[in-house]
C-alpha positions in Angstrom: 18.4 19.8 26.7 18.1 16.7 29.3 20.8 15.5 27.6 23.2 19.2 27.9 22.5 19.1 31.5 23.5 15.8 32.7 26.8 16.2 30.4 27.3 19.6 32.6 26.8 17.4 35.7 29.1 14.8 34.9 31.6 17.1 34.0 31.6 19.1 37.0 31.4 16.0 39.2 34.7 14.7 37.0 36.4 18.4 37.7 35.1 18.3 41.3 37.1 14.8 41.7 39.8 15.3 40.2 40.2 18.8 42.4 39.7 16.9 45.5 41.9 14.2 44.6 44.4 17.2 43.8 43.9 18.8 47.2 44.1 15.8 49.4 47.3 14.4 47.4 48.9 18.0 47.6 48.5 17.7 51.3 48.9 13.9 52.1 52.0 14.1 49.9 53.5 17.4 52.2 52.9 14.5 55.0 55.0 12.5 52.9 57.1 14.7 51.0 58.4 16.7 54.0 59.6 14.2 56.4 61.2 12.5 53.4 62.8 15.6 52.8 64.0 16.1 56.4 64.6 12.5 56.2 66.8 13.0 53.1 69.1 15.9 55.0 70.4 13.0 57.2 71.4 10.6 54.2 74.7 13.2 54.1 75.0 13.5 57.8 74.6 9.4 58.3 77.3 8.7 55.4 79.6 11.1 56.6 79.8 9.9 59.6 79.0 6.1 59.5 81.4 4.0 57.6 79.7 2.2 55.2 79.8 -1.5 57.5 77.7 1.2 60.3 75.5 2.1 57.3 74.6 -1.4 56.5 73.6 -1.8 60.0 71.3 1.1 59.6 70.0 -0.8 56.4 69.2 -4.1 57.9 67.7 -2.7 61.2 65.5 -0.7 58.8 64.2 -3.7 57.0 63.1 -6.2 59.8 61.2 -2.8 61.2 59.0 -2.9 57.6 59.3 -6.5 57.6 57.7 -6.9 60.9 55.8 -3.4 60.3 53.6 -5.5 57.3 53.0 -8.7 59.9 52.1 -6.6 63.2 49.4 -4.5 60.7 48.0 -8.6 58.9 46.1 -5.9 56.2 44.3 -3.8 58.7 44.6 -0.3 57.7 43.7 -1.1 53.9 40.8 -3.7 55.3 39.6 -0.8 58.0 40.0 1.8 54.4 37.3 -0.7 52.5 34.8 -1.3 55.6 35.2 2.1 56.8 33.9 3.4 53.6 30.8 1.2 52.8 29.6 -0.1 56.5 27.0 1.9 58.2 28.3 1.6 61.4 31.5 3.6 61.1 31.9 3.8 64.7 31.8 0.0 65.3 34.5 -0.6 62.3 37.3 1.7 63.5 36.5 0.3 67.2 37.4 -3.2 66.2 40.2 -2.8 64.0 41.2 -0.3 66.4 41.4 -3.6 69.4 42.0 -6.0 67.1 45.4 -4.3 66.4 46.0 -3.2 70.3 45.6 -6.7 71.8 48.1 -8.2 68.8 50.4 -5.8 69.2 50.5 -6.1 73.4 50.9 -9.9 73.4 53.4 -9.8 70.0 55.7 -6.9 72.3 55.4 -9.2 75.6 56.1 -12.9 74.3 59.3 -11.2 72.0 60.3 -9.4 74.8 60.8 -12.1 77.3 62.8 -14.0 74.5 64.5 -11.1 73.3 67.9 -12.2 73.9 67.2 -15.5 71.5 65.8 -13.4 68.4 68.2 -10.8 68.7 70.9 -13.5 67.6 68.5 -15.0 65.5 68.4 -12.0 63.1 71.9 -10.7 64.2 71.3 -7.8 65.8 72.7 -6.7 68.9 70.4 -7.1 72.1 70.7 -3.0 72.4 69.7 -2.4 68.9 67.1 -5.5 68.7 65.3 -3.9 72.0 65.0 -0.4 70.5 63.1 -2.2 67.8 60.8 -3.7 69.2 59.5 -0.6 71.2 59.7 1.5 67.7 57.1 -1.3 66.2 55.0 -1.5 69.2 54.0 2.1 69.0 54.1 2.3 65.2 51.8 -0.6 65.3 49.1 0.9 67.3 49.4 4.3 65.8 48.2 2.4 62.7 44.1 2.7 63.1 44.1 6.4 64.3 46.2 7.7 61.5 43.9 5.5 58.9 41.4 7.3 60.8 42.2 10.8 60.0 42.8 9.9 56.7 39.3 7.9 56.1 37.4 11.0 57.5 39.7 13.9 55.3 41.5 15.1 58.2 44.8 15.8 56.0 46.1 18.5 58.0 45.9 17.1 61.4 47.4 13.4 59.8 50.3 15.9 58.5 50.8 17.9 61.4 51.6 14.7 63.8 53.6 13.1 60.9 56.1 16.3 61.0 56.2 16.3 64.5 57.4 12.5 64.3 60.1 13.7 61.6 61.2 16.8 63.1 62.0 15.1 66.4 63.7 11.7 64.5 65.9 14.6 62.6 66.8 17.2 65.8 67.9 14.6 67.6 70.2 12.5 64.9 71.4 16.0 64.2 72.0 16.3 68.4 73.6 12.8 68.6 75.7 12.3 65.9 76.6 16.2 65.2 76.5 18.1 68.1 77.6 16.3 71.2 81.1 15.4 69.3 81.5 19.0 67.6 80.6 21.0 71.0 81.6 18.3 73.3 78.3 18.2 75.2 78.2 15.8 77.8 75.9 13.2 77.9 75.9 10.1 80.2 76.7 7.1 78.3 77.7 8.5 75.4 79.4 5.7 73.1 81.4 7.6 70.1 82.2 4.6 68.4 78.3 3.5 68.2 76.7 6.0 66.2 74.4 3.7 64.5 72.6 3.0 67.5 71.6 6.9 68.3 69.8 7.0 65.0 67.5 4.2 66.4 67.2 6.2 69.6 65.7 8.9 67.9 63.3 6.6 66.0 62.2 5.2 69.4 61.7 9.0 70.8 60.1 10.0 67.9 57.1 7.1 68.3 56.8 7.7 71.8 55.4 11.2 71.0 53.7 10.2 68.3 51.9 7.5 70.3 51.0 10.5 72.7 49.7 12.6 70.3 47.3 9.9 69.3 46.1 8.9 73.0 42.6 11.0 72.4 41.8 8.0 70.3 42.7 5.2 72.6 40.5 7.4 75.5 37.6 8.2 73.3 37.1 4.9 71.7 33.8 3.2 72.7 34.1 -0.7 73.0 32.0 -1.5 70.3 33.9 -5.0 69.3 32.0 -7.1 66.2 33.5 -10.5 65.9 31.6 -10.5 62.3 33.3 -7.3 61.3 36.8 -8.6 62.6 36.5 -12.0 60.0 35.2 -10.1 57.2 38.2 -7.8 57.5 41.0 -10.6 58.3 39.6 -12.2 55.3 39.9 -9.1 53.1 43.2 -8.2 54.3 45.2 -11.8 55.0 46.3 -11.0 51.3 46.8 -7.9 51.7 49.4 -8.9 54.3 51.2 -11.3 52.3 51.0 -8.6 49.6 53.2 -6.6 51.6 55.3 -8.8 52.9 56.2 -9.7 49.7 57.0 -6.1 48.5 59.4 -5.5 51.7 61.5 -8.8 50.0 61.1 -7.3 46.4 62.0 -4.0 47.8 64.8 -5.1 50.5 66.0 -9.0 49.6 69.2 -7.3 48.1 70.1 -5.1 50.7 69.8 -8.8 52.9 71.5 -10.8 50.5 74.2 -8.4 49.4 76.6 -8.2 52.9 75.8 -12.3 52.6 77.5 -12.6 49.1 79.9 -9.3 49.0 80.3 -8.3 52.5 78.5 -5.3 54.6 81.0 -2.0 52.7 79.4 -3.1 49.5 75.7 -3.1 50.7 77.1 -0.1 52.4 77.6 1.9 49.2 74.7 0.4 47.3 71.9 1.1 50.1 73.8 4.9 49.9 73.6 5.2 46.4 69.7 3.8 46.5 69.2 6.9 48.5 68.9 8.9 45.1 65.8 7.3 44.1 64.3 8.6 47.6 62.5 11.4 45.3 60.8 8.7 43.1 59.8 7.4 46.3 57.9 10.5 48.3 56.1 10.9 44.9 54.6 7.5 45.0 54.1 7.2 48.5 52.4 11.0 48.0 50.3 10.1 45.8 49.4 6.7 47.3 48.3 8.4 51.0 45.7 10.5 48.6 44.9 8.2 46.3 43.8 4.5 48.6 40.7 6.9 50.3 39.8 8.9 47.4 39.5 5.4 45.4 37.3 3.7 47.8 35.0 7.1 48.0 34.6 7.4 44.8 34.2 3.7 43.8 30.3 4.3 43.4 30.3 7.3 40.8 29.3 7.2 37.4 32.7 8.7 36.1 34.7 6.7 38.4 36.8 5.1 35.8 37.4 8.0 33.5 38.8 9.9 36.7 41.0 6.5 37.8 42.1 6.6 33.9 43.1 10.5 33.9 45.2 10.2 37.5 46.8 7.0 35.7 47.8 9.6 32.9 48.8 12.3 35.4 50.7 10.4 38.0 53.0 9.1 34.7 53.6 12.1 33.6 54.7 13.8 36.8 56.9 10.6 37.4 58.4 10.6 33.8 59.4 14.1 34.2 61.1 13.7 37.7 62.8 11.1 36.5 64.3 12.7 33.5 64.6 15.9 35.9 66.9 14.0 37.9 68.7 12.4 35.5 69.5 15.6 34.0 71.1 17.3 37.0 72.4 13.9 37.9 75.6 15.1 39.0 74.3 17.7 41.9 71.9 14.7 43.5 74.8 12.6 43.8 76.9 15.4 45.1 73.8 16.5 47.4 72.8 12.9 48.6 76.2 11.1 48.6 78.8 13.3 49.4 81.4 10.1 50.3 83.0 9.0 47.3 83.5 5.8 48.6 79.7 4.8 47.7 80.6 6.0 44.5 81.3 2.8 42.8 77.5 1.9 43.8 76.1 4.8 42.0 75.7 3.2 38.7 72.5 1.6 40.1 70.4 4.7 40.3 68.8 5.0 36.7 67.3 1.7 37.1 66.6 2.0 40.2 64.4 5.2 39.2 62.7 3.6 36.5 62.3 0.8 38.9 60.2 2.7 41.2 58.3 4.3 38.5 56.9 1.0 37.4 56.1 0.3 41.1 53.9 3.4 41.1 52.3 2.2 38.3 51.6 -1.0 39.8 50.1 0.5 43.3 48.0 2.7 40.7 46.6 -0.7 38.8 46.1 -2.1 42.2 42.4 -0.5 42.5 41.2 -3.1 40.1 41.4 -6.0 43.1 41.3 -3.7 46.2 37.4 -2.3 45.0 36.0 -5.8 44.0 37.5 -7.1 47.2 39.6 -9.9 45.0 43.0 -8.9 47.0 44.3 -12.2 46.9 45.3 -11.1 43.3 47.6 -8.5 44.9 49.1 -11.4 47.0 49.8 -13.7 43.9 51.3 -10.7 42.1 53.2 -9.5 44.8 54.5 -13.0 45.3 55.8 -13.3 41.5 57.5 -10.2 41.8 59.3 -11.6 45.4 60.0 -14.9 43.2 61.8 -13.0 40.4 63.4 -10.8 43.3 65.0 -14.0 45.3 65.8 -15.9 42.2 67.2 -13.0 40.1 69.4 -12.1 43.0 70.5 -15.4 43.6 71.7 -15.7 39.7 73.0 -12.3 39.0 74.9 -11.0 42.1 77.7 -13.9 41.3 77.7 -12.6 38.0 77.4 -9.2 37.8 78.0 -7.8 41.5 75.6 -5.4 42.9 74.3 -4.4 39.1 72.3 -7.5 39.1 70.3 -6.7 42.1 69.1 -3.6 40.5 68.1 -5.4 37.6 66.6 -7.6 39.9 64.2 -5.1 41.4 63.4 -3.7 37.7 62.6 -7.2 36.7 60.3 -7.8 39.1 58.4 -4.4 39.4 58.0 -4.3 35.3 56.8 -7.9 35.1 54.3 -7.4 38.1 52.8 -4.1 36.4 52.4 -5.9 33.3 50.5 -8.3 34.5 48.0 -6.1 37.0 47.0 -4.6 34.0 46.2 -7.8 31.9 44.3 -9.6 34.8 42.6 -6.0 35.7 41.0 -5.6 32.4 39.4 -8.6 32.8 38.0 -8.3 36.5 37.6 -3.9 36.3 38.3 -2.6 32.8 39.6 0.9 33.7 40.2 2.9 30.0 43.5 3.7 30.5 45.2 5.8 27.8 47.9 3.1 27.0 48.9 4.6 23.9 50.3 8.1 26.0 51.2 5.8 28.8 53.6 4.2 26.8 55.2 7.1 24.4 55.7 9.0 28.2 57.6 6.1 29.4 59.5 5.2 26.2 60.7 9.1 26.0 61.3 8.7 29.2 63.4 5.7 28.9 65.3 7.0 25.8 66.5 11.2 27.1 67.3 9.6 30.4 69.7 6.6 29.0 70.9 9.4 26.4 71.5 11.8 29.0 73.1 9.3 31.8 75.4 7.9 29.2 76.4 10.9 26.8 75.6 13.9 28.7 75.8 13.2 32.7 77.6 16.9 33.3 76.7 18.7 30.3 73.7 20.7 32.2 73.2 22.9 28.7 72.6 19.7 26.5 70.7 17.9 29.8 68.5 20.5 30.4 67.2 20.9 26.3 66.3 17.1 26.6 64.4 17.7 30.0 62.6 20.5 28.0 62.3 18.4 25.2 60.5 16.0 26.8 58.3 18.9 28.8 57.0 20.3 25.3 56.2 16.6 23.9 53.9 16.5 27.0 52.5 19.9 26.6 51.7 19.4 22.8 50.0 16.4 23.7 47.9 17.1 26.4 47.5 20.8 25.3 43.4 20.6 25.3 43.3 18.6 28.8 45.6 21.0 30.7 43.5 24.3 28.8 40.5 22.3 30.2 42.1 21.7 33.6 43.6 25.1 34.1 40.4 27.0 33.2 38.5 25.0 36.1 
């Protein structure tokens, strides 16, 4: 009877997780999913009216911003995630990560600033655009803590609400700058036609600056509770962390650098355009990733905690196999929809592995629990640093060879090869019984209908769409008595 009950209790606490995690993704992901939606409705406007040397421009300005995002941040917000969650004092953690990251940020935005002129040329951006960049990191920078903060103590729907303010301003006004002042001839001092690009990062800058207001409660309310203790045991725990991430903006945009290098800025144009289309792939992962990192720490304690990290493993490559094959199905319409110039066209090859790509690297920041909860992040630096080895050196062989096809091989290389191995070094540090044998007859299906469909059946919607449901009733045969379970609870 004993024995009844605490199977009862386990299996409600296992139902009870997995419908929080459900609820907190659902929400953290409209955070996510809708200003990558409202993001996605300017891919159109930017390529039709940026030629695609502008668009490169757009690119690179784009990737020193998460380049320097990952330095200004040296690990906090995962480090302030982990200490947050098992230190007694919460109070006293958020206050020093919270100063830690304000008195970095204020000395980083005055020494850069005085020498602006210097870097500017250094990473060959104009002064204009170079200033505009710094200010947008500043205030993204110390946003960081406060958001972690809402997130930390499940406050999804405030977090949401400020990050579709941010979005809905950043898209009014590209729509304002780069739509309506030249259709309706609005007047507006200053107004440079031929320097579109630099509008966009206007109403980046515009959109922090609220943001950064929004958020002031927390800069007024927080007591000065500073722990130089605290601060080195979470520099320590998140150094790695840093490099981690640094190495995923190379693995992520070394070939959008390297590319106007090798084959000039109209081809990295066209191939950062096309790389739009895997945007979907993207707000899934980065969804599921904003719901996932707190819920993980939380419920590191529990009994169950493994089975329910094993299940969302399951879940979350499921729901990624079957966007994937979605989109690959209706192929056609997304490129239509996202890329409406056909002079990106000749990038769009790029896009099914690009997709898979990013499935793998969901994968990956899935696996990563296994270093992140036994505090054994430098793992996720070494990792990350293969993968931005294979990156470099991939792109460095292929590109001469095979063009802008080998930088997308590239990236699949290195995402593959670094989820392979989180998995082999996880089992040894924090078995987690993941169903490999599903895993992997999802991801071969989805491997196989989506090369079958991109190479045989790209516009034939009727054959397409009986492969997408193909794979949807392999799934539902297979995981018939988990979804009955799931549904009835």
């Amino acid at each position: 009877m004993h024995k009844n009950v605490f199977l009862a209790e386990l299996n409600t606490y296992y139902l009870g997780a997995l419908k929080k995690f459900l609820k907190d993704t659902i929400i953290y992901g409209l955070a996510t999913v809708l200003p990558r939606l409202m993001n996605f409705v300017l891919v159109p406007l930017h390529i039709d009216k940026l030629e695609t040397t502008s668009y490169s421009d757009n690119t690179t300005f784009y990737i020193y911003a998460a380049f320097f995002n990952v330095l200004l941040t040296y690990g906090m917000e995962t480090a302030f995630f982990r200490f947050f969650s098992k230190h007694h004092d919460k109070d006293k953690v958020f206050s020093t990560a919270f100063i830690s990251l304000t008195v970095t940020t204020v000395l980083f935005f005055l020494v850069v600033f005085l020498n602006n002129d210097a870097l500017a040329n250094l990473v060959n951006l104009k002064l204009s655009y170079f200033n505009l960049l710094l200010g947008v990191l500043a205030l993204d920078t110390l946003v960081v803590v406060p958001f972690a903060f809402l997130r930390a103590t499940g406050r999804p729907i405030k977090f949401t609400a400020i990050k579709l303010t941010n979005i809905a301003i950043y898209v009014v006004l590209n729509f304002f700058f780069l739509w309506a002042i030249p259709k309706f001839g609005i007047g507006y001092p200053g107004y440079d036609s031929k320097d579109l690009v630099k509008y966009i990062f206007v109403a980046n800058l515009a959109a922090s600056v609220v943001t950064f207001i929004l958020l002031t409660p927390y800069f007024i309310k927080t007591k000065i509770q500073f722990s130089m203790d605290i601060l080195k045991q979470m520099l320590n725990y998140g150094w790695p962390v840093m490099v981690a991430g640094m190495a995923y903006v190379i693995n992520e945009n070394f070939d959008k650098w390297l590319l106007p290098e090798l084959l000039g800025k109209d081809i990295n144009g066209a191939y950062s355009g096309c790389y739009k289309i895997a945007v979907f792939m993207t707000i899934f992962i980065q969804g599921f990733r904003l719901g996932a990192e707190p819920f993980f720490f939380n419920h590191a304690e529990n009994q169950n905690a493994k089975k329910t990290y094993a299940d969302i493993m399951k879940y979350f490559v499921i729901c990624g196999s079957l966007m994937m094959v979605f989109i690959m199905a209706y192929f056609d319409l997304f490129k239509q929809l996202v890329v409406r110039d056909s002079s990106y066209w000749i990038a769009i090859d790029i896009v099914p592995i690009v997709l898979l790509a990013n499935l793998f690297l969901g994968i990956y920041f899935n696996l990563a629990i296994w270093y992140k909860l036994t505090d054994k992040t430098r793992f996720g630096m070494y990792l990350s640093l293969v993968g931005a080895f294979i990156t470099i050196a991939l792109n460095y062989y292929l590109i001469p060879r095979i063009g802008f096809m080998g930088s997308a091989w590239a990236t699949l290389a290195a995402y593959g090869i670094m989820m392979v191995l989180s998995y082999v070094i996880g089992k040894r540090h924090y078995p987690v019984p993941y169903d490999l044998g599903k895993i992997l007859l999802y991801l071969g299906l989805t491997v196989i209908l989506s090369g079958i469909i991109y190479l045989r059946f790209k516009s034939n919607y009727l054959m397409s769409t009986v492969l997408l449901l193909v794979f949807l009733g392999v799934v539902i045969m297979v995981e018939r008595k988990d979804l009955k379970r799931l549904l009835k609870n």
